[in-house]
KEKE-3310 file (N, C-alpha, C; in steps of 0.2 Angstrom, whole numbers, plus 5000, padded with zeros to 4 digits):
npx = (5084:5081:5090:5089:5091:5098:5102:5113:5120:5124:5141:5142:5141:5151:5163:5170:5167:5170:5177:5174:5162:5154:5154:5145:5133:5128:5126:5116:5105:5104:5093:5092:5105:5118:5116:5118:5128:5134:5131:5134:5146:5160:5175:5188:5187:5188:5194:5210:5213:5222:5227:5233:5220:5211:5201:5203:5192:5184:5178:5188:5184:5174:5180:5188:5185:5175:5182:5185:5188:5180:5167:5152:5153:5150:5142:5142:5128:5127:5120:5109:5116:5124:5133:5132:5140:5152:5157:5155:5163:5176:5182:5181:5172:5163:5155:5155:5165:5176:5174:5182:5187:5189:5178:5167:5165:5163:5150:5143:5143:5137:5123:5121:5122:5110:5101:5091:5104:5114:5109:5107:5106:5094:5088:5084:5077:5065:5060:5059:5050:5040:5037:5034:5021:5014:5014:5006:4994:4990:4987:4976:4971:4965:4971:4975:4971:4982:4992:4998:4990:4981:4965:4953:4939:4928:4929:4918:4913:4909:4898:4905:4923:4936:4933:4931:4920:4905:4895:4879:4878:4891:4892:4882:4885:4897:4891:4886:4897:4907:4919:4926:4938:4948:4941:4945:4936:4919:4911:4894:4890:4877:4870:4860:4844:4836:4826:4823:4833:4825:4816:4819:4833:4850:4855:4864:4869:4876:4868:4876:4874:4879:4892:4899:4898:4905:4919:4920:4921:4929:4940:4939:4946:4951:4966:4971:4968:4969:4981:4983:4972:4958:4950:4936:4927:4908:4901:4886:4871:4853:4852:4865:4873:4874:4875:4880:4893:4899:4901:4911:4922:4923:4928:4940:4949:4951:4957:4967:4972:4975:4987:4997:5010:5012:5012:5012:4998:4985:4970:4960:4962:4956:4941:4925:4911:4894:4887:4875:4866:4853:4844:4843:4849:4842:4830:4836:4840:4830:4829:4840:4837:4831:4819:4809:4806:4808:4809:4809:4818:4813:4799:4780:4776:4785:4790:4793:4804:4811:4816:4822:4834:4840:4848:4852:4864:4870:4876:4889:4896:4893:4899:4914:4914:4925:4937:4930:4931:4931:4931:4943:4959:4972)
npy = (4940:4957:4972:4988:4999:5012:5028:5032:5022:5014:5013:5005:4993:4991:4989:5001:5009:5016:5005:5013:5017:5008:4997:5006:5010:4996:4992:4998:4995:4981:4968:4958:4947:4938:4940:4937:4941:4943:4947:4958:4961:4955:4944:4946:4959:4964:4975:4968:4964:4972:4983:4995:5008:5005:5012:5017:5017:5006:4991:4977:4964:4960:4957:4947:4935:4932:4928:4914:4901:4896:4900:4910:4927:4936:4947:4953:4960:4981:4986:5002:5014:5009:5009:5021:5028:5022:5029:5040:5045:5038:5035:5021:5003:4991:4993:4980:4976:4980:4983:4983:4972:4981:4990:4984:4980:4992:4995:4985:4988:4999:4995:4988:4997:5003:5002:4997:4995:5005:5015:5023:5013:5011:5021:5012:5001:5008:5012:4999:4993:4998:5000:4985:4986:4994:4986:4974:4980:4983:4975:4970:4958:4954:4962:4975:4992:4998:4989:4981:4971:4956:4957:4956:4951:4939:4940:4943:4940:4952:4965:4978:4978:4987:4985:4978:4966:4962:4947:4946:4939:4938:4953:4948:4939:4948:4958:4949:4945:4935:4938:4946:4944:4947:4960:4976:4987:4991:5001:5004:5012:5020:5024:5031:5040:5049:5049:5036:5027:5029:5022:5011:5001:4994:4988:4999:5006:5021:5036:5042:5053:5064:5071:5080:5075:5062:5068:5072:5061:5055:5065:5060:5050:5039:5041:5035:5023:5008:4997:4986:4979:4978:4992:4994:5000:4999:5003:5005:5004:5006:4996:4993:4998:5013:5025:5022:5016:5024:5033:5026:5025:5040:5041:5034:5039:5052:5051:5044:5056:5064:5057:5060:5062:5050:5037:5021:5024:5024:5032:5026:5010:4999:4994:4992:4986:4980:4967:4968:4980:4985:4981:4968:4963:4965:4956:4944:4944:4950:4953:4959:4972:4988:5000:4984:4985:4989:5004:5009:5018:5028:5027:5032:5039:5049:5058:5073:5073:5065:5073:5084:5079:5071:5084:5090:5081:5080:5094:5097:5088:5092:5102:5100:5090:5090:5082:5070:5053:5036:5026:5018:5025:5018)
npz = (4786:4783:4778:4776:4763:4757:4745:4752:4758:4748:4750:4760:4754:4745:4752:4757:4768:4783:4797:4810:4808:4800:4815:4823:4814:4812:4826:4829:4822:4822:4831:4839:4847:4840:4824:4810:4800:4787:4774:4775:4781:4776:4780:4775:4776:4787:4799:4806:4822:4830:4821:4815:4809:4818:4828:4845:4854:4849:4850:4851:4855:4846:4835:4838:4841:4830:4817:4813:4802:4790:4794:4796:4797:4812:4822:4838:4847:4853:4864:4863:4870:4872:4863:4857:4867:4868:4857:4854:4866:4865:4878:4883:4883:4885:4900:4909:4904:4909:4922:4937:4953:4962:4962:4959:4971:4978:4974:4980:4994:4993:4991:5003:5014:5013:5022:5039:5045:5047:5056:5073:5087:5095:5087:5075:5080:5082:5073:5065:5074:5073:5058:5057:5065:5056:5045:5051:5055:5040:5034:5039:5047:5061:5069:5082:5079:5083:5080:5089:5099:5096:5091:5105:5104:5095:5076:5060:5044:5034:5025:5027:5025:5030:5043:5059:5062:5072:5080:5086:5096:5101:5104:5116:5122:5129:5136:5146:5151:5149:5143:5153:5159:5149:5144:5151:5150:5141:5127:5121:5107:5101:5087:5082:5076:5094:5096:5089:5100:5111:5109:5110:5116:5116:5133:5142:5132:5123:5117:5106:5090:5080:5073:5081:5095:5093:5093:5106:5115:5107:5113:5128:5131:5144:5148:5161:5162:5168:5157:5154:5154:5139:5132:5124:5111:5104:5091:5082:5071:5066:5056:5054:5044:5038:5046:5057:5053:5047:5057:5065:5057:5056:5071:5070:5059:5065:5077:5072:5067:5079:5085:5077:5078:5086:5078:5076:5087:5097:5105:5104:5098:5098:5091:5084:5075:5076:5068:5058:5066:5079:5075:5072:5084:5093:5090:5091:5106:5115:5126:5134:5129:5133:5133:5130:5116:5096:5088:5071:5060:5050:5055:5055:5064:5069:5057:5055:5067:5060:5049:5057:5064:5057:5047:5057:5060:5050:5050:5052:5044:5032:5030:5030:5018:5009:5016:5018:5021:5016:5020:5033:5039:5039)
capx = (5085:5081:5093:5088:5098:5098:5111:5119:5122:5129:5148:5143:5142:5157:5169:5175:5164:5175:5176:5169:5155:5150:5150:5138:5128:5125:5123:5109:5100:5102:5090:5094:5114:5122:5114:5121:5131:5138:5129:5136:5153:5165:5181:5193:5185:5188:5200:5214:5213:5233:5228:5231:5215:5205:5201:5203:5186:5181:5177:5190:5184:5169:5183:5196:5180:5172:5185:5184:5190:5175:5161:5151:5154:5143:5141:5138:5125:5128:5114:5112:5116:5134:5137:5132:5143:5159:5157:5160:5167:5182:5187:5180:5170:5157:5156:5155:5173:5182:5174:5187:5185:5187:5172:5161:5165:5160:5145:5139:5143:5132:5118:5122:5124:5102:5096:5092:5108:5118:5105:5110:5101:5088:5083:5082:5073:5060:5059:5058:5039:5032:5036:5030:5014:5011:5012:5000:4989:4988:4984:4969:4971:4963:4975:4972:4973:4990:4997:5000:4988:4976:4956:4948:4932:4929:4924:4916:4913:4904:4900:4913:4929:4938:4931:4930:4911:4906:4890:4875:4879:4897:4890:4878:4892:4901:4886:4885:4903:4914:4926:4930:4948:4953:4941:4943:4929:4918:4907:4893:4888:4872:4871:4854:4841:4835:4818:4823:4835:4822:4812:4822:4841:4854:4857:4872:4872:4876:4866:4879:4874:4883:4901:4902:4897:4910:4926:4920:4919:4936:4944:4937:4948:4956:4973:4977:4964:4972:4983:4985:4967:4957:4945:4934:4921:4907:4895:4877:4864:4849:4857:4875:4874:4876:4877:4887:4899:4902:4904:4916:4927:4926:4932:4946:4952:4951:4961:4974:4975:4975:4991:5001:5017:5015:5011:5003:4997:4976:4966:4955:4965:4949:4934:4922:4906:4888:4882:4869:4864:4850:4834:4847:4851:4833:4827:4838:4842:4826:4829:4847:4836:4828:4814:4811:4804:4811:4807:4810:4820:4806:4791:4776:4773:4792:4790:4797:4810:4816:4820:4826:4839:4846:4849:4858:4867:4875:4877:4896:4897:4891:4906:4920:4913:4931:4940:4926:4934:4926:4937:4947:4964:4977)
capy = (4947:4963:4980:4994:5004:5022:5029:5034:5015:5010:5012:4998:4987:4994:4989:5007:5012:5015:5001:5013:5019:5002:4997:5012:5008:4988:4992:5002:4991:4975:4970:4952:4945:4935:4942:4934:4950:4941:4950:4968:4962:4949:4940:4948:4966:4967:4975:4965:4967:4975:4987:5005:5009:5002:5015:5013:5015:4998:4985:4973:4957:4961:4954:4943:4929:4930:4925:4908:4901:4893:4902:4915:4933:4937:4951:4955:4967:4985:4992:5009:5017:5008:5010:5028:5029:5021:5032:5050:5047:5036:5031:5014:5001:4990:4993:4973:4971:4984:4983:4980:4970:4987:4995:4979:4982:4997:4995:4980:4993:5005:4992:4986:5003:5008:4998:5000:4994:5011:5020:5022:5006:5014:5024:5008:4997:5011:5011:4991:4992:5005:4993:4977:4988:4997:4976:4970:4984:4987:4967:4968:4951:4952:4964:4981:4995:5001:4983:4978:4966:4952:4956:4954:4947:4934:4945:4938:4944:4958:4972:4983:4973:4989:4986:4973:4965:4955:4947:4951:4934:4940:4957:4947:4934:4952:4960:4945:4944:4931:4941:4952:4942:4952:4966:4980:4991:4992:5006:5004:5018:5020:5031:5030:5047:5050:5047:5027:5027:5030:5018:5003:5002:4989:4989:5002:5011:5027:5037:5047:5053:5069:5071:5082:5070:5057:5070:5071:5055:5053:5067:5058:5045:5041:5037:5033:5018:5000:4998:4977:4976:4982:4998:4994:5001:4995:5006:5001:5011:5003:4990:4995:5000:5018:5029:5018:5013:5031:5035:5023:5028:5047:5040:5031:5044:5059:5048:5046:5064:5064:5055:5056:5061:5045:5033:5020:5023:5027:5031:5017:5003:4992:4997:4986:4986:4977:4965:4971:4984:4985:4976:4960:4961:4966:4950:4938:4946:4955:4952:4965:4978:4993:4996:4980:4988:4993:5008:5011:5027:5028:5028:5039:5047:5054:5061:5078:5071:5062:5077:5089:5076:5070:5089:5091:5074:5081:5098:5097:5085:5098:5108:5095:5086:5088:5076:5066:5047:5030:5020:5017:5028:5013)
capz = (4789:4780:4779:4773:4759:4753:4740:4757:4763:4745:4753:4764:4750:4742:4757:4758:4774:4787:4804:4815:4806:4803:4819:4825:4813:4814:4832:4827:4815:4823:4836:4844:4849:4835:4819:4802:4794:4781:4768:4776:4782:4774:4784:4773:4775:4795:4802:4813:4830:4831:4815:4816:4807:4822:4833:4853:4855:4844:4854:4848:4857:4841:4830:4838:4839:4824:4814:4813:4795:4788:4797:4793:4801:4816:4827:4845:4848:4856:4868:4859:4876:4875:4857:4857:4871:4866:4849:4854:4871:4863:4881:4886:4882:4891:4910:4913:4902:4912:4931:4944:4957:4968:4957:4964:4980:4979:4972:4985:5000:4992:4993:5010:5018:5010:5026:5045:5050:5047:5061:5080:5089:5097:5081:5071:5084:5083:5062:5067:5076:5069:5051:5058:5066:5050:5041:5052:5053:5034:5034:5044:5047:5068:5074:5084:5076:5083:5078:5095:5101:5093:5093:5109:5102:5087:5071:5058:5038:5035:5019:5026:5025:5032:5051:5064:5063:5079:5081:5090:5101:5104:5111:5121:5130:5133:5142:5151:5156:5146:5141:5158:5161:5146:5143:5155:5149:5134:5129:5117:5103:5096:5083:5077:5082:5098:5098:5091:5105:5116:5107:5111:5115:5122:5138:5143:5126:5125:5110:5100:5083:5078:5073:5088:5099:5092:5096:5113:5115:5107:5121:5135:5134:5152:5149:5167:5166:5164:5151:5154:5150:5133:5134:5117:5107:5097:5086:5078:5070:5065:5053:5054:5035:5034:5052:5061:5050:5045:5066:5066:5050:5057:5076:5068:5055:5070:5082:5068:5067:5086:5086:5071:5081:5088:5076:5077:5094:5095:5109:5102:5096:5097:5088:5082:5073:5077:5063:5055:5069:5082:5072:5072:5090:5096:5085:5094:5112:5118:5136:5134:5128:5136:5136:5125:5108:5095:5083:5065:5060:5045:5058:5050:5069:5068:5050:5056:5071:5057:5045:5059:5066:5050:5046:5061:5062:5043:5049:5051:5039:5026:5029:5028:5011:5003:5021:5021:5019:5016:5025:5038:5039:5041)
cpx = (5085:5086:5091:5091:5095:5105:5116:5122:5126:5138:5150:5145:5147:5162:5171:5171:5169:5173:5171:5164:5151:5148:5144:5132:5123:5121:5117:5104:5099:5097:5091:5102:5113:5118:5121:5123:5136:5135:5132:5146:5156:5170:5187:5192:5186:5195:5203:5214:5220:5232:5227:5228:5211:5205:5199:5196:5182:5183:5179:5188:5179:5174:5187:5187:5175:5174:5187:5185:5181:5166:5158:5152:5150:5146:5137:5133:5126:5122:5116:5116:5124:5137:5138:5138:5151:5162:5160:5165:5175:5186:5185:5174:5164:5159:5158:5163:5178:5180:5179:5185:5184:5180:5168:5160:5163:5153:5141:5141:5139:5126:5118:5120:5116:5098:5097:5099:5112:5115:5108:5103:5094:5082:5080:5077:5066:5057:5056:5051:5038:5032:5033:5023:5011:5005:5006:4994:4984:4984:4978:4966:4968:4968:4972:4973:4981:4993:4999:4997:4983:4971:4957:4945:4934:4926:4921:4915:4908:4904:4904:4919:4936:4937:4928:4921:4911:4899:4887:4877:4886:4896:4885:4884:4896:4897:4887:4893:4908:4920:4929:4935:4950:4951:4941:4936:4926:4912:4902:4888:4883:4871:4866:4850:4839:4831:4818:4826:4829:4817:4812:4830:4843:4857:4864:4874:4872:4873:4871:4878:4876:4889:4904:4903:4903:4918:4925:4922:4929:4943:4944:4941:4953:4962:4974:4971:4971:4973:4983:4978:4964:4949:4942:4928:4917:4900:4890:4872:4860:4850:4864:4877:4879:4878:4882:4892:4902:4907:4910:4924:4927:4930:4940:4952:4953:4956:4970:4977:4977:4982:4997:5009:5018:5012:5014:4999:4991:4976:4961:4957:4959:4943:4929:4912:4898:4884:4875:4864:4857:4845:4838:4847:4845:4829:4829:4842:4838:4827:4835:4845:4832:4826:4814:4807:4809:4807:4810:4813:4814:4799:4787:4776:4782:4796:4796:4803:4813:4822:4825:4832:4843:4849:4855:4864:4872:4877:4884:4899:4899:4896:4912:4920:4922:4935:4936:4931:4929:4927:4940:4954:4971:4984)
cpy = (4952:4969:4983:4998:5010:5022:5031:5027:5012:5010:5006:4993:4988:4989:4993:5011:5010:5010:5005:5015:5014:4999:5000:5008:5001:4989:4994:4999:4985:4974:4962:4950:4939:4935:4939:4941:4949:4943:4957:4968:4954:4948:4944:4957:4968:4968:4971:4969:4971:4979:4994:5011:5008:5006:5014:5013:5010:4994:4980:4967:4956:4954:4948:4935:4926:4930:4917:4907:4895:4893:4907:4919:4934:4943:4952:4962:4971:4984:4999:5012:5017:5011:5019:5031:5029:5024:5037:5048:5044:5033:5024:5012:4998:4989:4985:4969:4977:4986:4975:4979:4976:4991:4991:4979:4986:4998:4991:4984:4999:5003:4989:4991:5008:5002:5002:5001:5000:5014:5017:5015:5006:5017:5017:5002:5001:5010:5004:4991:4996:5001:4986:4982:4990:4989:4974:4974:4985:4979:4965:4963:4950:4956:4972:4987:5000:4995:4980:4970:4961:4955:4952:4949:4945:4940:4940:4944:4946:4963:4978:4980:4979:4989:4980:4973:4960:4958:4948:4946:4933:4947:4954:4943:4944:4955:4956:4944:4939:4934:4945:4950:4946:4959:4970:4984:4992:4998:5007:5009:5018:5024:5031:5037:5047:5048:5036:5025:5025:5024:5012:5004:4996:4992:4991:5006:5018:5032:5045:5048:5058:5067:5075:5077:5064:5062:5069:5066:5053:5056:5064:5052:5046:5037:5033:5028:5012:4998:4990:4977:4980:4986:4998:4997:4997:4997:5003:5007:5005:4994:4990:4992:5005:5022:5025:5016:5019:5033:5033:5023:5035:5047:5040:5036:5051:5053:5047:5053:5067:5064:5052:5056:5055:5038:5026:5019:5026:5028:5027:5015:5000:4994:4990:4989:4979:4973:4967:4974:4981:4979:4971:4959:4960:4958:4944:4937:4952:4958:4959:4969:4982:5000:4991:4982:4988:4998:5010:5016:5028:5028:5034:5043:5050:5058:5066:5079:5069:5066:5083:5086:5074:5076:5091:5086:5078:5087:5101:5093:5088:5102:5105:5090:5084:5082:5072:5057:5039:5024:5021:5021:5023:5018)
cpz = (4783:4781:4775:4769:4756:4749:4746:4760:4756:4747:4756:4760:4747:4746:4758:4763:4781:4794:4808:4813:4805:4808:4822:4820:4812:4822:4832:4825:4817:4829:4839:4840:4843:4828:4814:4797:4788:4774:4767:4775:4779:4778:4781:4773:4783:4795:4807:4817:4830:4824:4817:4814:4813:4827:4841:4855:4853:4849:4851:4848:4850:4837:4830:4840:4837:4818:4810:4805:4795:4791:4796:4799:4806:4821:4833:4846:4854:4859:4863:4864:4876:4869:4857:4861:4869:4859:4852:4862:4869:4870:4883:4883:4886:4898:4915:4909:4906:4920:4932:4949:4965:4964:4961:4969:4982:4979:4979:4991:4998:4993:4998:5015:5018:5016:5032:5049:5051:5054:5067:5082:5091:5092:5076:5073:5082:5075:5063:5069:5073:5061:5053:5060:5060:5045:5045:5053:5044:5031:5034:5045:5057:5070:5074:5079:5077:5083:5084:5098:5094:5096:5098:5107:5094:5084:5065:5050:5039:5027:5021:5029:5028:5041:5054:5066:5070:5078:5087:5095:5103:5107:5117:5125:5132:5140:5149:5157:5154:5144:5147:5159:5155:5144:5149:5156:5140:5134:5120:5113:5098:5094:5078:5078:5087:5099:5095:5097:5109:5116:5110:5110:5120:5128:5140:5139:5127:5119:5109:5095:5079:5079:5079:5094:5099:5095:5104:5117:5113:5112:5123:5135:5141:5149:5155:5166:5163:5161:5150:5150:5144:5135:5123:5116:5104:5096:5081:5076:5071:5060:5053:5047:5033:5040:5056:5059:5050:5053:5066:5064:5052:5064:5074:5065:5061:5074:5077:5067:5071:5087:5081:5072:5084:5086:5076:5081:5092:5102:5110:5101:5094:5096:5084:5080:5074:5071:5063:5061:5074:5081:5074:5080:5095:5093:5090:5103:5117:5125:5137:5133:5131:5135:5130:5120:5104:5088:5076:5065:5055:5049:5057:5058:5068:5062:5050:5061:5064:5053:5050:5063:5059:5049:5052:5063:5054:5044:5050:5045:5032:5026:5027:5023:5010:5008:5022:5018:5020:5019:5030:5037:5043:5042)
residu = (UNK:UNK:UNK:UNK:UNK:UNK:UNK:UNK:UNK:UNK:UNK:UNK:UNK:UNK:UNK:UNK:UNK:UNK:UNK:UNK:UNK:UNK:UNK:UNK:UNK:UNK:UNK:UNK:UNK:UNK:UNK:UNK:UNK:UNK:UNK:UNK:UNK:UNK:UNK:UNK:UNK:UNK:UNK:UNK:UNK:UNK:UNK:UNK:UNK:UNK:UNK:UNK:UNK:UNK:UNK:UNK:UNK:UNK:UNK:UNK:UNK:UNK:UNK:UNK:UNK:UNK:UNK:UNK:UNK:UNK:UNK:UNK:UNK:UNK:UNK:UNK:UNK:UNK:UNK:UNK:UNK:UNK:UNK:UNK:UNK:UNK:UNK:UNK:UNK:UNK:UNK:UNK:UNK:UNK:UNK:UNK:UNK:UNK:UNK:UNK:UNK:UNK:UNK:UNK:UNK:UNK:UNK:UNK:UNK:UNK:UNK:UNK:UNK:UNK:UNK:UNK:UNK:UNK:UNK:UNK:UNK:UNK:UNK:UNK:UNK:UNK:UNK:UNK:UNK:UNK:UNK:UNK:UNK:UNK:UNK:UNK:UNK:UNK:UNK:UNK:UNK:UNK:UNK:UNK:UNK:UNK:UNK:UNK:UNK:UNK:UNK:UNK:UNK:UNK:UNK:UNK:UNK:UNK:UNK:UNK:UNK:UNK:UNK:UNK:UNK:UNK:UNK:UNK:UNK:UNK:UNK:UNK:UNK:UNK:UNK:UNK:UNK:UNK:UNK:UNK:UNK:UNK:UNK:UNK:UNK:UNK:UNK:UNK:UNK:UNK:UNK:UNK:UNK:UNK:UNK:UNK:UNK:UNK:UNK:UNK:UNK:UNK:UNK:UNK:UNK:UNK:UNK:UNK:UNK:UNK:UNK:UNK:UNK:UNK:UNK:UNK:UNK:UNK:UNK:UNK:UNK:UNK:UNK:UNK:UNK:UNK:UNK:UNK:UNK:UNK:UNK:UNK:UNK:UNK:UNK:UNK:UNK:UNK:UNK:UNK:UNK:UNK:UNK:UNK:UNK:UNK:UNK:UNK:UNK:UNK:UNK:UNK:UNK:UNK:UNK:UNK:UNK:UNK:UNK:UNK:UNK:UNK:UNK:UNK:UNK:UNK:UNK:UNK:UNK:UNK:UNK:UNK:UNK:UNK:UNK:UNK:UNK:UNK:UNK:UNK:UNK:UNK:UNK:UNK:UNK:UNK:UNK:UNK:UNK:UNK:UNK:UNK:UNK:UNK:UNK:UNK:UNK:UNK:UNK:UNK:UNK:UNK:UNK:UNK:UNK:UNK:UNK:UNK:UNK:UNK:UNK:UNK:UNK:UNK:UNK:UNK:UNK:UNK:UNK:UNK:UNK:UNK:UNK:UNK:UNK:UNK:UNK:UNK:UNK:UNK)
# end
């Protein structure tokens, strides 16, 4: 071990540097519990614990065992925090040689008392769901988005891992009717242009493509319908890359903001996304579709459809850049 010396530290070596300053300073200098100070402090240079040199602020226990006849000298190391402490304030030492069994008591009622249970029943019950809903929503492990039920429909991986994907042969059993024991209604959201719409669309869809379009859609929910069974969504552009996912993510995030006094309650809970949009479904369920085509957004005859709907499909958009969000609002 190394100490460092200046003309100021020869006193140390002396023997003529006073107990507490010593102390203070070994605290200082040492960095790991039982340091060899037999180079600084000798056996016969310590003050007695019962000497009235040794100021009450010295932490006697230091001395009364490392005494030992035929051992070398050792010291306990301070935290600076304590040393410095027990220096100028002169009244006590460390907190873990002078806490009273009523200190600990005190302390363990202080950590008892930062939970629900102090709150009235009702209020804590509510603190209660609204934390597990938040857990299972933030999960997004198959549950609704207000944490209450499990997914309706099987989902399946997808490139946006914020939203409930179901394939195109789980929209087609719904059309068909395998799930009516538990869906009440569902309501399917094409959000592609108008003129592909027209082109070729699933049976029943409805073509939304504007964010206006989407709030409406978000008003109109009917509360008084059937709460036993599920009233679900499920949005597609053309591949359900970029416009449909977006729809989906701006439903969700407005519905959140819809009902933030009643979190986490939605007017949709169940939203759901189309793998890989229209061309996939059209490819493997022509019969579901109406009329059975389907159209490209990129078609060279709707060159100028294409640019005067894109423009107006972004035209809200373009205003609200800075809230725009890429994800889902958990």
């Amino acid at each position: 071990m190394h100490l460092w010396t200046s003309p100021k530290t020869t006193l140390e070596n002396s023997g003529t540097m006073s107990p507490l300053t010593k102390q203070l300073m070994l605290s200082l200098r040492f960095d790991s519990a039982d340091e060899d100070l037999s180079s600084v402090i000798t056996p016969n240079k310590l003050p007695t614990p019962g000497s009235r040199r040794t100021p009450r602020c010295i932490n006697r226990e230091i001395f009364k065992d490392n005494r030992n006849d035929g051992e070398k000298t050792q010291l306990r190391r301070f935290s600076t925090f304590e040393s410095r402490r027990s220096f100028f304030s002169c009244k006590r030492t460390l907190d873990i040689l002078e806490s009273s069994p009523e200190q600990t008591n005190k302390r363990n009622k202080l950590t008892d008392n930062q939970s629900f249970s102090s709150l009235p029943k009702k209020e804590h019950d509510g603190l209660t769901s609204i934390t597990q809903a938040m857990e299972a929503v933030l999960q997004n492990d198959g549950i609704t988005g207000d944490g209450q039920k499990k997914l309706g429909l099987p989902i399946i991986p997808g490139n946006h891992n914020d939203l409930n994907i179901i394939s195109p042969e789980t929209l087609a059993d719904l059309i068909g009717g395998k799930y009516s024991e538990s869906i009440g209604s569902y309501r399917i959201i094409d959000c592609r242009y108008p003129y592909e719409f027209d082109g070729g669309h699933i049976q029943g869809a409805e073509n939304i493509y504007t964010e206006e379009g989407i709030l409406e859609l978000l008003y109109s929910r009917n509360k008084d319908q059937d709460n036993t069974k599920r009233h679900i969504l499920i949005f597609h552009c053309e591949f359900s890359s970029e416009r449909g996912p977006k729809k989906c993510r701006f439903l969700r995030n407005r519905d959140r903001d819809l009902n933030k006094e009643n979190y986490p309650l939605l007017n949709f809970p169940e939203i759901y996304l189309l793998h890989q949009g229209y061309k996939e479904f059209y490819a493997t369920n022509k019969t579901l579709c109406q009329p059975q085509s389907y159209k490209p957004m990129l078609d060279k005859d709707h060159t100028n459809d294409l640019k005067f709907f894109r423009k107006k499909s972004k035209s809200m958009t373009a205003g609200a850049k800075k809230f725009a969000r890429n994800s889902l609002r958990f």
